[in-house]
C-alpha positions in Angstrom: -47.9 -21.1 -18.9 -47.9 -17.3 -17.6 -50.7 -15.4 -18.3 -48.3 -12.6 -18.8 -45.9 -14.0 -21.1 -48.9 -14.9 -23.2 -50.7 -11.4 -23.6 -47.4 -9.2 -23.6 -45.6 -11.8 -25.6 -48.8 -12.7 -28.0 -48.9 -9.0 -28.2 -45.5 -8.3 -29.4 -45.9 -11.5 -32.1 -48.9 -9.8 -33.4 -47.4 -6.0 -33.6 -44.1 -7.3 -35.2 -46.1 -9.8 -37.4 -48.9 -7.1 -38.3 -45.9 -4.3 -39.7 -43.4 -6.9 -41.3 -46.1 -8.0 -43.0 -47.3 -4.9 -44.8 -44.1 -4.6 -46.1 -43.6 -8.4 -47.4 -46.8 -7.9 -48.9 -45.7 -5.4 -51.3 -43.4 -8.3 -52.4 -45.5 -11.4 -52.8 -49.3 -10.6 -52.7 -49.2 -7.1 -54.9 -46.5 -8.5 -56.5 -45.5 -12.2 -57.1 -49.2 -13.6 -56.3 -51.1 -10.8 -57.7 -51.6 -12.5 -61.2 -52.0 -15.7 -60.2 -54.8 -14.8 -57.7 -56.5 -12.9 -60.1 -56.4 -15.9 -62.2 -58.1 -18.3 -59.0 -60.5 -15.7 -57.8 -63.1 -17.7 -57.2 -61.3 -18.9 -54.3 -61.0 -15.7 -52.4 -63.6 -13.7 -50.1 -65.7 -11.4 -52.1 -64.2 -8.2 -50.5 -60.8 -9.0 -52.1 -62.3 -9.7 -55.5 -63.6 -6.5 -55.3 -62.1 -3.1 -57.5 -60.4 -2.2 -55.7 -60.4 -4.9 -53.2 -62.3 -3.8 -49.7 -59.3 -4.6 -46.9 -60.7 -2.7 -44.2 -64.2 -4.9 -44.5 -62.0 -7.9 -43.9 -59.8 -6.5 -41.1 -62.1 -7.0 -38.0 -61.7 -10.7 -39.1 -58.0 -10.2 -39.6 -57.3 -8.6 -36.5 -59.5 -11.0 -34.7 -57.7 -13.9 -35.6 -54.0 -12.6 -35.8 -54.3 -11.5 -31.9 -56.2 -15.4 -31.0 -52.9 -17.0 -33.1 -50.5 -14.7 -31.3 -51.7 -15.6 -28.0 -51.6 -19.5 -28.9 -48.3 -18.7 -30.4 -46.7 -17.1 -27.4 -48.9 -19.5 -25.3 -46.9 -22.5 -26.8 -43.4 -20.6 -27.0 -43.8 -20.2 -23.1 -44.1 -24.4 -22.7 -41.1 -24.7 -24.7 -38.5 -21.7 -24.8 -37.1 -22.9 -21.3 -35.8 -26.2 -23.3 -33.9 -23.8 -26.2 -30.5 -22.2 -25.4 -29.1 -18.7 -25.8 -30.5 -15.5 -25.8 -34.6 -14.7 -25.9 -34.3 -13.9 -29.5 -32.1 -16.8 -30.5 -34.6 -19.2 -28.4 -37.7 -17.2 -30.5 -36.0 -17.9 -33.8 -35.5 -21.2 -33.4 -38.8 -21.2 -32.5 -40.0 -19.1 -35.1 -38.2 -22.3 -37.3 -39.6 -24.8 -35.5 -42.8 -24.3 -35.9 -42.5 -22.5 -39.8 -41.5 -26.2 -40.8 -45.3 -27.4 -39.3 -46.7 -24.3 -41.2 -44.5 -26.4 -44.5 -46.1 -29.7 -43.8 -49.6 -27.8 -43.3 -49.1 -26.2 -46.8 -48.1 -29.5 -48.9 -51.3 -30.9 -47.3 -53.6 -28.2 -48.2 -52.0 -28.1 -51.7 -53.2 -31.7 -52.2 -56.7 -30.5 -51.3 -56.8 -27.2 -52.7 -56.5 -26.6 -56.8 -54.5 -23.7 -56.3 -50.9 -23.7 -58.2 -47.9 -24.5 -55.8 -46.5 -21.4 -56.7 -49.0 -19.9 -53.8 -48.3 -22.4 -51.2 -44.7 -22.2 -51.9 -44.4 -18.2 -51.6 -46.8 -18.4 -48.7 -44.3 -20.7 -46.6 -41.7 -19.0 -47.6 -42.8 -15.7 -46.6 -44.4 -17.0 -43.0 -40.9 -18.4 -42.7 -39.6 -15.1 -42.9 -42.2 -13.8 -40.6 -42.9 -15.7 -37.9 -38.9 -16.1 -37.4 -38.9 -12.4 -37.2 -41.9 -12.3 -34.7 -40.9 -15.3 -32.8 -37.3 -13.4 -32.4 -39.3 -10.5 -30.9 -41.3 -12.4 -28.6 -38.4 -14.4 -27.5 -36.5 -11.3 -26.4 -39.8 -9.8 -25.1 -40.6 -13.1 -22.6 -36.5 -13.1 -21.7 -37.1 -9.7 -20.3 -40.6 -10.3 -18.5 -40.3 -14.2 -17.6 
């Protein structure tokens, strides 16, 4: 692993992953979700049950753990994106695939822990399908051009 491929590229996965996801949120969690969370509340942090809910008390968390995922993301791409083919951003999306089907497998186990409806689990893979294939494109063009 390369030190720099892991703070530049975590970097990059967080900063693509941070803005896509303000705009997919619009979609799913103010949109699709936003009933059906209302309807689990108890399950989610006191700042988001909130009126309105408190997002900035939450985001030192947030960011905290987005940029330590990033640099475990891109810390892990760098072990494998040398046995992919094609161009950095083709080897990030299949990447970005890759490891989205994991995030699936995670999500069907948590949903036979967690008494949440499967509409949640199945709009949250979909969505981090969509992101971290987008992300994982970015960083895989980002470590083509620094590696």
């Amino acid at each position: 692993m390369k030190l720099k491929t892991i703070l530049v590229g975590g970097l990059v996965y967080y900063v693509v992953m941070f803005v896509v996801s303000m705009a997919s949120a619009m979609i799913t969690h103010e949109g699709m979700l936003e009933e059906i969370y209302k309807a689990t509340a108890a399950f989610w942090r006191p700042e988001l049950r909130s009126e309105p809910p408190d997002m900035g008390a939450l985001m030192p968390l947030w960011i905290t753990t987005g940029l330590i995922s990033s640099f475990i993301t891109a810390g892990v791409y760098s072990v494998f994106h040398s046995a992919l083919s094609g161009p950095g951003w083709r080897r990030g999306l299949v990447f970005g695939f890759a490891i989205s089907l994991l995030y699936f497998g995670m999500y069907g186990g948590l949903y036979g822990v967690f008494d949440l409806p499967a509409f949640i689990w199945e709009v949250w893979a979909v969505e981090g399908l969509v992101l971290t294939m987008i992300a994982s494109a970015a960083l895989g063009a980002v470590v083509q051009k620094i590696d």
